[in-house]
C-alpha positions as a Python dict, from the first residue, in 0.01 Angstrom:
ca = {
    (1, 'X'): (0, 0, 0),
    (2, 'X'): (302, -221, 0),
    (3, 'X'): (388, -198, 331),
    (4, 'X'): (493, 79, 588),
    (5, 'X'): (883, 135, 555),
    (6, 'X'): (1049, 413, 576),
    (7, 'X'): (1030, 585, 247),
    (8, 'X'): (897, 934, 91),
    (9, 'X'): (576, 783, -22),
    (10, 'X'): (490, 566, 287),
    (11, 'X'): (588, 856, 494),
    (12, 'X'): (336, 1105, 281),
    (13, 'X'): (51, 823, 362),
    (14, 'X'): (105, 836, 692),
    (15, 'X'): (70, 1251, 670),
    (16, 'X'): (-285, 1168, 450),
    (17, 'X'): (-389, 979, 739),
    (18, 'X'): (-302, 1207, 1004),
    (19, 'X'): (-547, 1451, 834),
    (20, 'X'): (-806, 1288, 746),
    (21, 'X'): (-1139, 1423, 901),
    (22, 'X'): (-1277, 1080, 1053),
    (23, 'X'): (-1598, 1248, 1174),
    (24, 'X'): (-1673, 1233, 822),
    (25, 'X'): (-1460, 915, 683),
    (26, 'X'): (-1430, 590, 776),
    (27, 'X'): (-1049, 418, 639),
    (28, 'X'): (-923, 64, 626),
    (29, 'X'): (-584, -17, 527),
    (30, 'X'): (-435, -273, 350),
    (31, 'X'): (-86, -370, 341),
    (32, 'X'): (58, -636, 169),
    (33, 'X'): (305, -686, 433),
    (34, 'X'): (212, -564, 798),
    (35, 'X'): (572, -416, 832),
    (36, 'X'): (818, -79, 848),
    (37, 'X'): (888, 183, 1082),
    (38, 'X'): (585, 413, 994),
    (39, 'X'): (319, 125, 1143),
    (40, 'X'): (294, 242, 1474),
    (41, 'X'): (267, 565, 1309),
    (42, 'X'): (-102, 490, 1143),
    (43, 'X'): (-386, 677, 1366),
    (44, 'X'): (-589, 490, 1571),
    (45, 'X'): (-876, 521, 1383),
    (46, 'X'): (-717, 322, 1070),
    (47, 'X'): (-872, -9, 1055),
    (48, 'X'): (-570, -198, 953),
    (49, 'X'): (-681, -516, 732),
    (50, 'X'): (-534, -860, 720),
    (51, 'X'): (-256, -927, 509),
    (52, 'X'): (-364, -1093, 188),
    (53, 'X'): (-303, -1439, 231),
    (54, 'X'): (-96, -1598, -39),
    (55, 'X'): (103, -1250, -88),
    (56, 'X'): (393, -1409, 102),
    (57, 'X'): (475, -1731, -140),
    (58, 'X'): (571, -1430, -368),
    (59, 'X'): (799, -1259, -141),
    (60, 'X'): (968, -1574, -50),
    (61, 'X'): (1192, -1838, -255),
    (62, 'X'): (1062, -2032, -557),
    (63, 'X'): (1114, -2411, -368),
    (64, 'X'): (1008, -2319, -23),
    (65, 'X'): (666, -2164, -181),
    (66, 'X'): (604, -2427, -424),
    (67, 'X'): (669, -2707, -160),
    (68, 'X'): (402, -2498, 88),
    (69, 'X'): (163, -2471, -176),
    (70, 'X'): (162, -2835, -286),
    (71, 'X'): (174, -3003, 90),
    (72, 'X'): (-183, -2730, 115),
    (73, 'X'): (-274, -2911, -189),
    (74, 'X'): (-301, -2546, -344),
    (75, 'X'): (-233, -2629, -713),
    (76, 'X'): (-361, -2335, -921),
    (77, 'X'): (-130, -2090, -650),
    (78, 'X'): (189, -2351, -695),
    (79, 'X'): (161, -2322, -1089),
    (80, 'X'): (125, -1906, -1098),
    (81, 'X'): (402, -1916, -836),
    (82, 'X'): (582, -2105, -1092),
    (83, 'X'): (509, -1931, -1433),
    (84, 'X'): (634, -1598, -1229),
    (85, 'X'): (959, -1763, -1190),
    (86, 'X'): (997, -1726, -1629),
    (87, 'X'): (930, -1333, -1597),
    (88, 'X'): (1150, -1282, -1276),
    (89, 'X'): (1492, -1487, -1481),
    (90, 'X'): (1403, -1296, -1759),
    (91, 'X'): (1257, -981, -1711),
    (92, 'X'): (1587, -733, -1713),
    (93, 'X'): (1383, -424, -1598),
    (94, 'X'): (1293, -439, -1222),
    (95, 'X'): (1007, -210, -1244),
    (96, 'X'): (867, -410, -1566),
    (97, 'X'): (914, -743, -1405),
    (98, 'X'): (730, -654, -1120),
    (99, 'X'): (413, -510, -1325),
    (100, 'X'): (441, -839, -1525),
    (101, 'X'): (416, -1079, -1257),
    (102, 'X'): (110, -920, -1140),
    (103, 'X'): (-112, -1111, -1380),
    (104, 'X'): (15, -1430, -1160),
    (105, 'X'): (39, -1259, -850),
    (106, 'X'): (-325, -1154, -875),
    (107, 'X'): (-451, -1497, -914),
    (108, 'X'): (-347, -1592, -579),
    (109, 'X'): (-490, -1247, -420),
    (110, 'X'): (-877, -1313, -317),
    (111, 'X'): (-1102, -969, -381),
    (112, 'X'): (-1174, -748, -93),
    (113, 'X'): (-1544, -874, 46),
    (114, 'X'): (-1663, -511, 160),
    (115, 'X'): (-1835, -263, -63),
    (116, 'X'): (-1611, 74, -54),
    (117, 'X'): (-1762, 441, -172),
    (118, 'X'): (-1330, 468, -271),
    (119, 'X'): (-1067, 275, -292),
    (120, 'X'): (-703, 388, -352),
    (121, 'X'): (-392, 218, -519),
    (122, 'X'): (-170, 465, -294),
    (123, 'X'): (171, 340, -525),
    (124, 'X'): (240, 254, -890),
    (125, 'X'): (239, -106, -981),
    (126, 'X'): (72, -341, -726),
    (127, 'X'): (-125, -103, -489),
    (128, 'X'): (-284, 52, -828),
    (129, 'X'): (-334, -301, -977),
    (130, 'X'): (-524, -432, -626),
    (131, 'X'): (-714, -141, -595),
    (132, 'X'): (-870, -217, -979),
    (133, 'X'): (-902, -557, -1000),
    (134, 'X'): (-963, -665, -655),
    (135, 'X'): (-1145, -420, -481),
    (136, 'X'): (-1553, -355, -530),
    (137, 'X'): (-1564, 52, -494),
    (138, 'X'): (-1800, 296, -634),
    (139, 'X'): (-1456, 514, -730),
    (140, 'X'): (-1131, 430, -793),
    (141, 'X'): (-812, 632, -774),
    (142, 'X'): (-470, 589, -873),
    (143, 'X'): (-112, 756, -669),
    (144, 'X'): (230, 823, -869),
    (145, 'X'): (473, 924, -680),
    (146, 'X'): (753, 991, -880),
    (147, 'X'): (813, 1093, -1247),
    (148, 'X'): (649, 829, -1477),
    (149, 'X'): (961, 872, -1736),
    (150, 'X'): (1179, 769, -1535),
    (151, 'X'): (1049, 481, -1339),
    (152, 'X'): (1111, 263, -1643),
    (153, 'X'): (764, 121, -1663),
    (154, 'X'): (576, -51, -1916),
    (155, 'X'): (301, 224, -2031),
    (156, 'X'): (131, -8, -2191),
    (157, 'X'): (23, -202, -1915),
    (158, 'X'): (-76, 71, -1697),
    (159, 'X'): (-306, 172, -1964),
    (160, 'X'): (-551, -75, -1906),
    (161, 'X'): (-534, 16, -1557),
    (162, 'X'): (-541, 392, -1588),
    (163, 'X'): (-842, 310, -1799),
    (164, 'X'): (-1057, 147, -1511),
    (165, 'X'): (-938, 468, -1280),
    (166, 'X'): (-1140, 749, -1208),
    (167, 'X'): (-890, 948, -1126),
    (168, 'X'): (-467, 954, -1112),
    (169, 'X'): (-321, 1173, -830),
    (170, 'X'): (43, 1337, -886),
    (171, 'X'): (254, 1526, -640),
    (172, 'X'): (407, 1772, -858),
    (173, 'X'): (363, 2018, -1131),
    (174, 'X'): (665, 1811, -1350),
    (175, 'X'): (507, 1493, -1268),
    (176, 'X'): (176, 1602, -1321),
    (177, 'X'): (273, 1727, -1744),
    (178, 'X'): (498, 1407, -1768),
    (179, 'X'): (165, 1190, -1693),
    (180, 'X'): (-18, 1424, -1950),
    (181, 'X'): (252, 1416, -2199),
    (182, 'X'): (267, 983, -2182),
    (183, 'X'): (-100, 927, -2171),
    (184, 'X'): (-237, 1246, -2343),
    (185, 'X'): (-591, 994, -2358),
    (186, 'X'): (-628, 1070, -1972),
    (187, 'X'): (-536, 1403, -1926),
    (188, 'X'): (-910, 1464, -1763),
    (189, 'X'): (-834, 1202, -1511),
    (190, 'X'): (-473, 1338, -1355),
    (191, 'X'): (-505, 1561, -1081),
    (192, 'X'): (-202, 1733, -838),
    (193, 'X'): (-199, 1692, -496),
    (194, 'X'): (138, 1791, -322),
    (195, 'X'): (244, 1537, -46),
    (196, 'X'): (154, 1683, 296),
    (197, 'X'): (358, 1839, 519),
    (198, 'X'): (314, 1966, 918),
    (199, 'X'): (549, 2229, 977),
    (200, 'X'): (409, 2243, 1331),
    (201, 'X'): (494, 1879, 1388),
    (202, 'X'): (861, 1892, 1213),
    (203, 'X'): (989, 2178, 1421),
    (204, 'X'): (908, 2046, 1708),
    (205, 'X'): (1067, 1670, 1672),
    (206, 'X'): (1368, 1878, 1548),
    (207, 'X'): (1391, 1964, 1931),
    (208, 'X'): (1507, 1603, 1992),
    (209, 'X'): (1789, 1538, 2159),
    (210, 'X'): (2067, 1312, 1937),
    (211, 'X'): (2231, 1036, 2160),
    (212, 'X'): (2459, 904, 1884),
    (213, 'X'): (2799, 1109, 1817),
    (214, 'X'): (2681, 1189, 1467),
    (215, 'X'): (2783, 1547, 1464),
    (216, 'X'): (3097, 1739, 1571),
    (217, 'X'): (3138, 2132, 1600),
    (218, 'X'): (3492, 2075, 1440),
    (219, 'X'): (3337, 1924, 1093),
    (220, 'X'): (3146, 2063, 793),
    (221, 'X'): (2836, 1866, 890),
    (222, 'X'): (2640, 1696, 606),
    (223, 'X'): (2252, 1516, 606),
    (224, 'X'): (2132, 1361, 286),
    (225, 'X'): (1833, 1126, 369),
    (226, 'X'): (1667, 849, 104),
    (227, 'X'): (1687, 488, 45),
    (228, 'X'): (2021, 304, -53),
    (229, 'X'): (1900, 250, -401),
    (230, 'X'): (2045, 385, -766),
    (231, 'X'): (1747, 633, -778),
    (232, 'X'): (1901, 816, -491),
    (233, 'X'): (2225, 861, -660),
    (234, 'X'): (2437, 830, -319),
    (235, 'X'): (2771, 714, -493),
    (236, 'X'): (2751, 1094, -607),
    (237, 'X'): (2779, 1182, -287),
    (238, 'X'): (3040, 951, -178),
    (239, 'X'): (3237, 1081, -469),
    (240, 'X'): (3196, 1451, -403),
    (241, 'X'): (3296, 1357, -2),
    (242, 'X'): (3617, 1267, -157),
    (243, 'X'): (3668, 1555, -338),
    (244, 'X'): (3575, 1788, -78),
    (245, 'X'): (3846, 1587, 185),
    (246, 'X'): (4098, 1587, -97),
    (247, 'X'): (4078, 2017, -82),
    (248, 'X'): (4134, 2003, 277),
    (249, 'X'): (3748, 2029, 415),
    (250, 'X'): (3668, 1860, 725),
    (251, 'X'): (3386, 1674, 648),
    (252, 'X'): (3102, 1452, 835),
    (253, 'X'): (2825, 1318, 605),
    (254, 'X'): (2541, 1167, 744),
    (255, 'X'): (2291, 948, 514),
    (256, 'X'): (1969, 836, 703),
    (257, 'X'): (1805, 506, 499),
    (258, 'X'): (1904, 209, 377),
    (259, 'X'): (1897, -35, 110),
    (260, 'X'): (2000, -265, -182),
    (261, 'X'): (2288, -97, -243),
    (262, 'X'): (2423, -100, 138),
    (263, 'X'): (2672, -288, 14),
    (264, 'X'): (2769, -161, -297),
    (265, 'X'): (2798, 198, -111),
    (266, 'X'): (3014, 61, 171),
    (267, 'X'): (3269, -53, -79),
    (268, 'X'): (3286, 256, -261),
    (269, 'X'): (3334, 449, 74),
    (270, 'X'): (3604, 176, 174),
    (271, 'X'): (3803, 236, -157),
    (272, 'X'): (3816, 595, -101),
    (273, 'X'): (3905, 575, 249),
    (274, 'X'): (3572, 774, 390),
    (275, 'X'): (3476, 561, 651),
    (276, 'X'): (3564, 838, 908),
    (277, 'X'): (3401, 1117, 695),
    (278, 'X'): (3091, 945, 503),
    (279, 'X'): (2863, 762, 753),
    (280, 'X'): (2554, 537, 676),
    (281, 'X'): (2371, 575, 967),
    (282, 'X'): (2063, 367, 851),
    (283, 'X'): (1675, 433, 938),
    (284, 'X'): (1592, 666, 1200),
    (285, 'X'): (1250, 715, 1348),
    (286, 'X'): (1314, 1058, 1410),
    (287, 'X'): (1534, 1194, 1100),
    (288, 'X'): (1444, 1593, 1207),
    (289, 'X'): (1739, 1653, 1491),
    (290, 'X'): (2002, 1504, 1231),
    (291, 'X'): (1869, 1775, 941),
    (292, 'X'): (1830, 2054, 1204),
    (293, 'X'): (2197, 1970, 1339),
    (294, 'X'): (2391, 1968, 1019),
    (295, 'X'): (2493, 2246, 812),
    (296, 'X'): (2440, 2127, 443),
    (297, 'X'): (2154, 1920, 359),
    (298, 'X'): (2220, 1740, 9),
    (299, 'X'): (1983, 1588, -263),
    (300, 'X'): (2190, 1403, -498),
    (301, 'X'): (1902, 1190, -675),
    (302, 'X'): (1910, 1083, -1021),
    (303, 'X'): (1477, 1155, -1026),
    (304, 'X'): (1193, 1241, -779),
    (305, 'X'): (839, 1324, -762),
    (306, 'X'): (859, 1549, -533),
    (307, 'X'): (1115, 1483, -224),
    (308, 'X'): (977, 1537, 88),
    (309, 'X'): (1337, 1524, 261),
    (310, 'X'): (1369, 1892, 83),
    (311, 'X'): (1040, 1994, 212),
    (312, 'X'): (1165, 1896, 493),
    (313, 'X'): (1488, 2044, 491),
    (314, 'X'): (1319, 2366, 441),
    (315, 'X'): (1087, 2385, 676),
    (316, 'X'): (1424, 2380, 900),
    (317, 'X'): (1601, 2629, 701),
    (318, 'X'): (1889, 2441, 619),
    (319, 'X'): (2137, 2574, 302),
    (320, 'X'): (2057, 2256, 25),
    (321, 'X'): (2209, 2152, -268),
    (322, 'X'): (2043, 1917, -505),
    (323, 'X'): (2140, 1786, -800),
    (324, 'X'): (1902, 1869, -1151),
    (325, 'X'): (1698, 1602, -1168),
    (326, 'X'): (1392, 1709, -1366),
    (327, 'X'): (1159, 1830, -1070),
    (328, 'X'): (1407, 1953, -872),
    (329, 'X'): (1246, 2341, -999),
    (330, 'X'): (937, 2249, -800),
    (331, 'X'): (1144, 2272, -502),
    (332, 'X'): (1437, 2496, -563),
    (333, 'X'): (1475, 2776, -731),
    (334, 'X'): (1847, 2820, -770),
    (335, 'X'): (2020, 3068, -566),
    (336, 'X'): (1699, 3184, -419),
    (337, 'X'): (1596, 2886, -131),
    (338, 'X'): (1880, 2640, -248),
    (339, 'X'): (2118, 2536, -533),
    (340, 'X'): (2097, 2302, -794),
    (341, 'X'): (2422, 2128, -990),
    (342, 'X'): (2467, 1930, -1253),
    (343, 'X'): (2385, 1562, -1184),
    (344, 'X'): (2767, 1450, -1115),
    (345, 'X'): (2991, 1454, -817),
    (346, 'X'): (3230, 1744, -941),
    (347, 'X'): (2964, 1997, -956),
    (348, 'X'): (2801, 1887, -635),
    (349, 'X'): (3157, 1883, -452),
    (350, 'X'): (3189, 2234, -624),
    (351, 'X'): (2858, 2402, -492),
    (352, 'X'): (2869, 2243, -146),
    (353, 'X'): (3241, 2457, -129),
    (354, 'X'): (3074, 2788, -254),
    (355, 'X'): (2816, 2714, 61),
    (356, 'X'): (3107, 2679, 262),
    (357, 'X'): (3295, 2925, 167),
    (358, 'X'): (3026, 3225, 82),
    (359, 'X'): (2880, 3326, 441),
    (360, 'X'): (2667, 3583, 253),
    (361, 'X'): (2551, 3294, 21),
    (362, 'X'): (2438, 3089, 296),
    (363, 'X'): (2266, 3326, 525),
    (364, 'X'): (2068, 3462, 186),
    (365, 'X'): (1932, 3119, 180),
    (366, 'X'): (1853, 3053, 512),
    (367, 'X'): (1676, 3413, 505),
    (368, 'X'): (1422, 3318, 260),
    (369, 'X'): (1354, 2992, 404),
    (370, 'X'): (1257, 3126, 673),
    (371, 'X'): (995, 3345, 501),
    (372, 'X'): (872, 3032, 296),
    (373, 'X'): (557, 2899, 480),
    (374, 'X'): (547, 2488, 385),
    (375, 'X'): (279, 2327, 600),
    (376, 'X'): (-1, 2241, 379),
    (377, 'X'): (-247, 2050, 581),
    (378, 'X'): (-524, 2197, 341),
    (379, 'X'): (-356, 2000, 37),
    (380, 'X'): (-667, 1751, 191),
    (381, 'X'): (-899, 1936, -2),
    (382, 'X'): (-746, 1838, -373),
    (383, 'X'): (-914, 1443, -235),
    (384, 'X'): (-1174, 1557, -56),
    (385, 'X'): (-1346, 1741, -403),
    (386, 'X'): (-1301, 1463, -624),
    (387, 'X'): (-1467, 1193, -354),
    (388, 'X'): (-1708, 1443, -164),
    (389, 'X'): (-1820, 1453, 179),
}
């Protein structure tokens, strides 16, 4: 895995290893970067792996990791360090660059010296790419987390990859006929296992007590949570805030993450004159007592895999909106457990005001929450068949 921040995917890891039967396995873990909130989170019976050596002259500038290489006398590292540079000026498509610059990337990455039974590229891109070319395993299996379409990625250089897998896991029915539908040649190889989930464990860190004055009984109280990137589609958010504030609704809106787009989101909230309504509260460690306090929980993503914030969200029966990205179905069914808009800040100010406004609405909802039952500890199984006991 990349490394342990706090995000859907690194979060669901943490869940696999939580459940993991180690009277029968034995894990190591490798992280590119020995970092993020969810490390002290790994069980104790992870063996946690150095850091690959050279992985940090690509996560730092061009000069200062040239100049390290060459004083170490390092010259094949200092000349893929440098071709990379070409791809990373050029390369318009963030997702594309970075499976591009794994053919130099991998040249400074040594293999893996232990023999495994499996190995597992837990991400797209570089965890997948490791996992085939530099790890000696009797099996080999590939994670997506999200849906392949719309991660922008070259297909065509996953294909060789794919091809060297013995299996690709998915974590939802729409991601799961998305990978079938792009690579119809390894349709055998895809398999479904949802993210896992421990209702038990949620509820009870819901109990937490919130120190910070994030929540007043006077406001319409808001939680969206999900990195400060475009995928996330928070400027929606910010947009319907306005909206909502411009009809007369008291509003508090919490957003739990951060990102590249900090910035870019502070601005926007700025220029509409939010900054006492829309809040970026950044990472919490704890993110249940801020869903189980609010009153609205909101999705407003442009894609997902499948979001484990809504999971989430469900387990503690809050009323959520989400916007109709193309898995959003796996989750919601509209009107039933939730409600889903169309993808723009009108329509979600518009259904967040029939949840304020429609009592009956609302406690519908929360009713068949309640009935749902989420935890799905025995999603295990889905691994353990493929990779036996």
């Amino acid at each position: 895995m990349n490394n342990l921040n706090c995000g859907g995917a690194e979060k669901a890891l943490i869940s696999l290893l939580e459940t993991i039967d180690y009277s029968q396995y034995s894990v190591d873990l490798l992280l590119f970067k020995k970092e993020g909130l969810f490390l002290s989170k790994v069980p104790k019976e992870v063996n946690i792996l150095d850091e690959p050596e050279n992985y940090k002259y690509f996560d730092m500038s061009t000069k200062k990791a040239v100049y390290e290489l060459l004083k170490k006398r390092d010259f094949k590292n200092a000349i893929a360090r440098l071709l990379s540079v070409y791809i990373f000026k050029t390369e318009k498509i963030k997702s594309v660059m970075e499976q591009r610059v794994w053919k130099y990337l991998s040249i400074s990455l040594k293999e893996i010296d232990t023999e495994y039974d499996v190995a597992i590229g837990y991400l797209e891109k570089n965890p997948v790419y490791f996992c085939v070319d530099k790890v000696n395993a009797r099996q080999k299996i590939g994670w997506i987390h999200n849906d392949y379409e719309k991660l922008e990625m070259n297909k065509y250089i996953d294909n060789k990859y794919f091809n060297k897998l013995d299996y690709v896991f998915t974590v939802s029915d729409e991601c799961l006929n998305v990978l079938k539908r792009t690579f119809p040649q390894y349709t055998d190889k895809f398999k479904l296992m949802h993210n896992i989930i421990s209702q038990n464990t949620i509820k009870k860190l819901s109990l937490e007590k919130i120190s910070d004055l994030s929540f007043s009984n006077k406001n319409i109280n808001i939680v969206s949570v999900g990195r400060l990137n475009y995928q996330k589609g928070f400027e929606l958010a910010i947009e319907a805030c306005a909206t909502l504030k411009e009809r007369g609704y008291k509003i508090r809106w919490n957003i739990l993450g951060d990102g590249e787009e900090r910035s870019k989101l502070e601005c926007l909230i700025k220029k509409l004159k939010l900054e006492n309504e829309f809040k970026l509260l950044g990472i919490k460690e704890n993110p249940y007592p801020y869903i189980a306090n609010s009153d609205i929980y909101v999705q407003p993503s442009r894609f997902e895999g499948k979001s484990i914030a809504i999971d989430e969200a469900k387990i503690l029966n809050k009323p959520i909106v989400v916007t109709n990205f193309s898995t959003s179905k796996d989750q919601i069914v509209n009107g039933f457990n939730g409600l889903i808009c169309d993808m723009n800040s009108k329509a979600l100010a518009k259904e967040i005001e029939r949840l304020i406004n429609d009592k009956n609405l609302k406690d519908k909802l929360i009713n068949n929450l309640s009935k749902e039952s989420l935890g799905n500890e025995y999603e295990i199984r889905c691994l353990y068949d493929v990779i036996g006991v």
